[in-house]
C-alpha positions in Angstrom: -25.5 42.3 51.8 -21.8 43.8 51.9 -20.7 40.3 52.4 -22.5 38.8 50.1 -21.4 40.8 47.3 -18.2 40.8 48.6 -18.3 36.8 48.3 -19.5 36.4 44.5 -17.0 39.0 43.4 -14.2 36.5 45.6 -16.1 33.4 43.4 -16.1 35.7 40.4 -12.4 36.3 40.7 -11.4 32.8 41.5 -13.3 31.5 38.1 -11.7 34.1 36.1 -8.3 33.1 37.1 -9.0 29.5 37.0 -9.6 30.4 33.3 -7.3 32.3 32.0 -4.9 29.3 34.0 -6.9 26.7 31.8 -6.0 29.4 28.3 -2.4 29.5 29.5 -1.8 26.4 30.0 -3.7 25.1 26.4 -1.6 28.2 24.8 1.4 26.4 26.4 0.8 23.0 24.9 0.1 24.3 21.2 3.2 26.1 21.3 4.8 23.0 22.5 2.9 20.7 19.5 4.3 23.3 16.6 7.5 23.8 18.3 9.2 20.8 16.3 7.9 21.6 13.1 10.1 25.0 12.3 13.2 22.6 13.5 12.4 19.9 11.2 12.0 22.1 8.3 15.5 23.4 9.0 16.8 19.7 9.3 15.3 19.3 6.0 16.8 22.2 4.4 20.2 21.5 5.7 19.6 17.9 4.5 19.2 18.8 1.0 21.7 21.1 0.7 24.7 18.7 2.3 23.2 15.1 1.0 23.3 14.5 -2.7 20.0 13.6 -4.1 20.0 10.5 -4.8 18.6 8.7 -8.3 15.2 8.2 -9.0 16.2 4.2 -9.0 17.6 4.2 -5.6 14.8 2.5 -4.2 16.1 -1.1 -4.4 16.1 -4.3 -2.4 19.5 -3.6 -1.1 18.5 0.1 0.0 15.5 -1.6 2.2 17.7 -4.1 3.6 19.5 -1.1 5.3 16.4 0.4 6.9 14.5 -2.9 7.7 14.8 -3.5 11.3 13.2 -0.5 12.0 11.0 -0.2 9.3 8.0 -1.0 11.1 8.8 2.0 13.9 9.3 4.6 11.5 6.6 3.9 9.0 4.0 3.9 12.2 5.6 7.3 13.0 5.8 8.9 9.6 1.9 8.3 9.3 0.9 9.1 12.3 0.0 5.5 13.0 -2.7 6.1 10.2 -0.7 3.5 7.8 -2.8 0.3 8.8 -5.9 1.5 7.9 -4.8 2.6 5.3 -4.0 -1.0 4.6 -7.1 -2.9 6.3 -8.5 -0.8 3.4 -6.8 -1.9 0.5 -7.6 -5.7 1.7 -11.1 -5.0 2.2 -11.0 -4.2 -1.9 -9.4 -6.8 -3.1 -11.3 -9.5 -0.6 -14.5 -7.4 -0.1 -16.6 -6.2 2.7 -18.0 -10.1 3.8 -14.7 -11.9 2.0 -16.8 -12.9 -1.0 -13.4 -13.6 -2.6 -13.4 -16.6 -0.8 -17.2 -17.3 -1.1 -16.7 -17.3 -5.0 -13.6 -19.9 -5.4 -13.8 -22.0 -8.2 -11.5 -19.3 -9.9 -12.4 -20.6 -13.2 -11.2 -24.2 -12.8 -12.3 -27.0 -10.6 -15.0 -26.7 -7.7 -12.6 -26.2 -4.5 -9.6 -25.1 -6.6 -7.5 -22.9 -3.6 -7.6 -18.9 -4.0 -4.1 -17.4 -4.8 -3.3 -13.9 -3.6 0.2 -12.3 -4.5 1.4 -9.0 -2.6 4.2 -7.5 -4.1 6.4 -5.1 -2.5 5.6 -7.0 0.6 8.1 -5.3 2.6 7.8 -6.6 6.4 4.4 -8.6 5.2 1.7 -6.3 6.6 -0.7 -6.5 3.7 0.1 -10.7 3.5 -0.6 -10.9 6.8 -3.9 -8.9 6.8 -4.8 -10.9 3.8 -3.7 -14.1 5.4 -6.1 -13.4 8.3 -9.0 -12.5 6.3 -8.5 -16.1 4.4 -8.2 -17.9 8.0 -11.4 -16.2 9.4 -13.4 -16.5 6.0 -12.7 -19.7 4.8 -12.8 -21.8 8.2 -16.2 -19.9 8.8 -17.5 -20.3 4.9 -15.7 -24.2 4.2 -18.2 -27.1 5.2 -17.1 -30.8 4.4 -19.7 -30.7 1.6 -18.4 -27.4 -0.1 -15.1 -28.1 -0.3 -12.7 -30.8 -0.8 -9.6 -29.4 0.8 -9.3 -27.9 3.9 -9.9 -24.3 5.4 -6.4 -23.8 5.6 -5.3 -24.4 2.3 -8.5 -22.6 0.6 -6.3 -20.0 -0.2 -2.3 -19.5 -0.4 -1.3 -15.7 0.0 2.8 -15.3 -1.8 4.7 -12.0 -1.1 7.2 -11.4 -3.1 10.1 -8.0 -2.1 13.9 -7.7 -3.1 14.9 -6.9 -0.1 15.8 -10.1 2.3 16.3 -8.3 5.5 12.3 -7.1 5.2 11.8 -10.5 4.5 13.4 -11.6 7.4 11.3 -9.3 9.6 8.6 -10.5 7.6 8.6 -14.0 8.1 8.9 -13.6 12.0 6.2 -11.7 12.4 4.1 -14.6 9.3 5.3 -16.7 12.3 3.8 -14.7 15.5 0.5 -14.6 13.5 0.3 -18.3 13.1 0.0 -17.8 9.4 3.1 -19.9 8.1 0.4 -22.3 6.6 -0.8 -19.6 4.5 1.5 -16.7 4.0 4.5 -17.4 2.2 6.9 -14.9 1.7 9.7 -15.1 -1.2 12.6 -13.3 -2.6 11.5 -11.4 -6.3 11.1 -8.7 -8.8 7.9 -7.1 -9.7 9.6 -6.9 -13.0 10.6 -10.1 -13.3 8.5 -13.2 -12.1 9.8 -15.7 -14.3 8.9 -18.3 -11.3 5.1 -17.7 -11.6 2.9 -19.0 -14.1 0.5 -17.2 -16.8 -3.3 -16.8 -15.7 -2.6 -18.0 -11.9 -3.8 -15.5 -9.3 -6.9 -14.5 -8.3 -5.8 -11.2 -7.1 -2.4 -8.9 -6.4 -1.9 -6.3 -4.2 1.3 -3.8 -4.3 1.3 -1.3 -1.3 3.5 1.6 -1.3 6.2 -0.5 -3.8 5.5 0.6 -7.3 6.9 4.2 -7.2 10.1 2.6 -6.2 10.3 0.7 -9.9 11.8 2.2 -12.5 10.0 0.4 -15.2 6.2 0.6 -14.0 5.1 -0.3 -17.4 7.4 -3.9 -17.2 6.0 -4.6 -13.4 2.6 -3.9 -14.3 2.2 -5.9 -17.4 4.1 -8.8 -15.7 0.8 -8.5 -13.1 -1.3 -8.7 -16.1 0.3 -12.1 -17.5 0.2 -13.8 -13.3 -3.6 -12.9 -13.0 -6.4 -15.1 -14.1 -8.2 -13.0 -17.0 -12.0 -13.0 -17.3 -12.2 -15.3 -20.0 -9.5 -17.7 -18.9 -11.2 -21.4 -18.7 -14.5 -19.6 -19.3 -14.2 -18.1 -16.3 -17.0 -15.5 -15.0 -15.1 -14.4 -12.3 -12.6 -11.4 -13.4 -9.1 -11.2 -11.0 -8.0 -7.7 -9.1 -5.4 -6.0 -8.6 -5.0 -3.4 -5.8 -2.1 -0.6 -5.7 -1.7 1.9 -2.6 0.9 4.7 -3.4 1.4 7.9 -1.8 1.2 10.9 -4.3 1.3 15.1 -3.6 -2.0 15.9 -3.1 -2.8 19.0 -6.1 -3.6 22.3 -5.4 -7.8 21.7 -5.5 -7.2 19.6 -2.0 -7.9 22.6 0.4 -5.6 23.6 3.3 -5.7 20.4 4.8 -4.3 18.9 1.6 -1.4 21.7 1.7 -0.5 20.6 5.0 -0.3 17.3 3.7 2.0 18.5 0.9 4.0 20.6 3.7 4.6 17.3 5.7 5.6 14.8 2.4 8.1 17.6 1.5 9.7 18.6 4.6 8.8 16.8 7.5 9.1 13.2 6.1 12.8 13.4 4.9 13.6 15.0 8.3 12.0 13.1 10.7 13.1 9.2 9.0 16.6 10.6 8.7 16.3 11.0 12.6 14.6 7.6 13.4 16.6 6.2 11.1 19.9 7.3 10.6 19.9 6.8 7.5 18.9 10.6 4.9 19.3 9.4 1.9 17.2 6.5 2.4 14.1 9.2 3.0 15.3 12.2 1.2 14.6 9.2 -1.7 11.0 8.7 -0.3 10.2 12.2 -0.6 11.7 12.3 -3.9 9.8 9.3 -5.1 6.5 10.5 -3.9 7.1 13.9 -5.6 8.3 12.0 -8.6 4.6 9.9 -8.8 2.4 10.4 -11.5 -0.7 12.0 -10.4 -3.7 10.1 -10.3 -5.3 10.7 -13.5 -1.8 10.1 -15.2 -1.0 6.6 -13.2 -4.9 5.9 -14.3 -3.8 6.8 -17.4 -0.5 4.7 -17.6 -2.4 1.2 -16.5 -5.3 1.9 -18.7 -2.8 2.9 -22.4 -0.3 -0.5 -21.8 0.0 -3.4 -24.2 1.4 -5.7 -22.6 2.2 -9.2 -24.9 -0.1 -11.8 -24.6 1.9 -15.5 -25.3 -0.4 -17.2 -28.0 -2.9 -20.3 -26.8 -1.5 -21.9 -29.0 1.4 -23.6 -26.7 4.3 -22.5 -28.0 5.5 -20.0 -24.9 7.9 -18.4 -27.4 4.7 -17.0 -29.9 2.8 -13.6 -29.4 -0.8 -13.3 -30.1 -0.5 -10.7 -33.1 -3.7 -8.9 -32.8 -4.1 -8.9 -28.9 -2.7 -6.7 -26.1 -3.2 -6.7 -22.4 -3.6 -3.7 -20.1 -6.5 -2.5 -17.1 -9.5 -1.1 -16.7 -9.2 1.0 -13.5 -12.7 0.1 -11.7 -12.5 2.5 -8.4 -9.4 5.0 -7.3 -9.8 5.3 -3.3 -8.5 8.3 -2.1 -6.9 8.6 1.4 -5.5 11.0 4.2 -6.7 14.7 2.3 -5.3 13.2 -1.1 -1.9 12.0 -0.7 -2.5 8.1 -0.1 -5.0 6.5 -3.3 -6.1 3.1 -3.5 -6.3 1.4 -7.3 -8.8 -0.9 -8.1 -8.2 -2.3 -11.3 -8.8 -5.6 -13.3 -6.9 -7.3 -16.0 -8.6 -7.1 -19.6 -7.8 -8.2 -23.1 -7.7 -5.9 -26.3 -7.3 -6.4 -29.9 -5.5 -4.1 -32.1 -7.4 -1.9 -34.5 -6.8 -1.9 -38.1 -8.2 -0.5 -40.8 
């Protein structure tokens, strides 16, 4: 009996040890997970207080073209890899769950008439691409000889549209990789400007992460408004969307998982793409950009109170409609990651003026 007891207090022993070993060693490994995060808010700190800050316009084409090649790298890293769902979730707005953008194409015009998508911002062509590949699977599997008179892939054209050339260059190669060159086209331009691109021609737009970075948000968006097919364009009963993902500081009703959140826009982001990058003023700007963002109510706010022109049906491209203004009706806003990522979901619409 001696022995015996002698034994289970030897197994007792043993399993005690084994688990305060298995405590020490998770104890270990947390310490080791946080361990970074003091450091990086020091980097941050000394960042801001030997970089100057640099203008709320810095965000231009030129600006990208310096961070570009490793764009892709540090954007996975900054969002913990989370940034791609983040963007399979903007398509799946603007082409719905089963794709029945491309199930509903006459777009207001002729049967078979080709779906146009434009991405702004486009960057290194994620969002194109992810739109480019829900075209190819839905419209080979959706187009019959009888259904359509042009082929699967030409059922839809997806144009993205960034300033910067060197993203565009990334861009394209990686259009290429995809086997999407027959359907992704990526181009040089403005948000602000797209003097190339016709009134009342896109069935839908998508801007990802790009809008906080214009100066005039009012000029971009009302130059989206004139590019996308409105609802009563040719009669049409289908209405054109327009999808924007931007990052914002989640508010203080987000919890504590929303102040980490805050925590890591503020501090961790400028520190750690200064790092990847070599390049801090490139991410002090995307902090200062994202801190910069209306909130969600107010960006609601700002696409729902524009009036944007409308150019007269009358043909003469030079004459305003007197008694009509554009602007959106905000459908859906999507919010993402505890608050600090929301999707738009908006369509364009057509007001008159009230008078008295």
């Amino acid at each position: 009996d001696c022995t015996k007891t002698m034994a289970s207090k030897s197994k007792k022993s043993k399993k005690s040890n084994s688990t305060q070993s298995s405590s020490t060693t998770t104890a270990w490994w947390y310490f080791l997970a946080i361990l970074p995060l003091p450091l990086l808010f020091i980097a941050s700190q000394f960042l801001r207080t030997t970089i100057s800050s640099p203008p709320s316009d810095y965000g231009t084409g030129s600006m990208f073209d310096l961070i570009a090649n490793r764009y892709d790298f540090i954007n996975r890293a900054l969002a913990l890899n989370l940034d791609m769902s983040w963007r399979h979730r903007l398509v799946k707005e603007v082409v719905g769950a089963e794709g029945e953008i491309f199930a509903n194409n006459d777009g207001g015009g002729a049967a078979g008439e080709s779906i146009k998508i434009l991405d702004l911002a486009t960057g290194t062509a994620d969002v194109a691409i992810l739109l480019g590949k829900a075209a190819a699977k839905y419209t080979t599997s959706s187009s019959t000889p009888s259904s359509s008179s042009i082929a699967p892939d030409e059922a839809t054209t997806v144009l993205g549209l960034d300033p910067s050339q060197n993203m565009l260059n990334v861009g394209t190669a990686k259009v290429k990789n995809a086997n999407l060159s027959n359907i992704v086209t990526l181009q040089l331009g403005d948000a602000r400007k797209l003097d190339s691109l016709q009134d009342n021609t896109f069935h839908a737009a998508t801007m990802s992460f790009g809008i906080r970075n214009v100066p005039e948000k009012e000029l971009a968006l009302c130059e989206i408004h004139r590019v996308l097919k409105k609802k009563n364009n040719n009669n049409s009963n289908n209405e054109s969307k327009l999808a924007i993902m931007e990052f914002s500081e989640p508010g203080p009703d987000t919890g504590i998982l929303g102040a980490m959140a805050r925590l890591f826009i503020r501090h961790l982001v400028p520190a750690m793409g200064a790092m990847l990058s070599g390049f801090p003023k490139e991410y002090m700007h995307l902090q200062k950009s994202i801190k910069e963002f209306p909130s969600p109510p107010d960006f609601v706010a700002l696409m729902e109170g524009l009036k944007c022109p409308i150019k007269s049906s009358s043909g003469d491209e030079e004459e305003l409609e007197i008694d009509t203004f554009g602007s959106f009706r905000v459908k859906e806003v999507v919010n993402l990651n505890f608050g600090s990522v929301q999707i738009y979901v908006a369509s364009p619409i057509l007001n008159k003026y009230v008078t008295e």
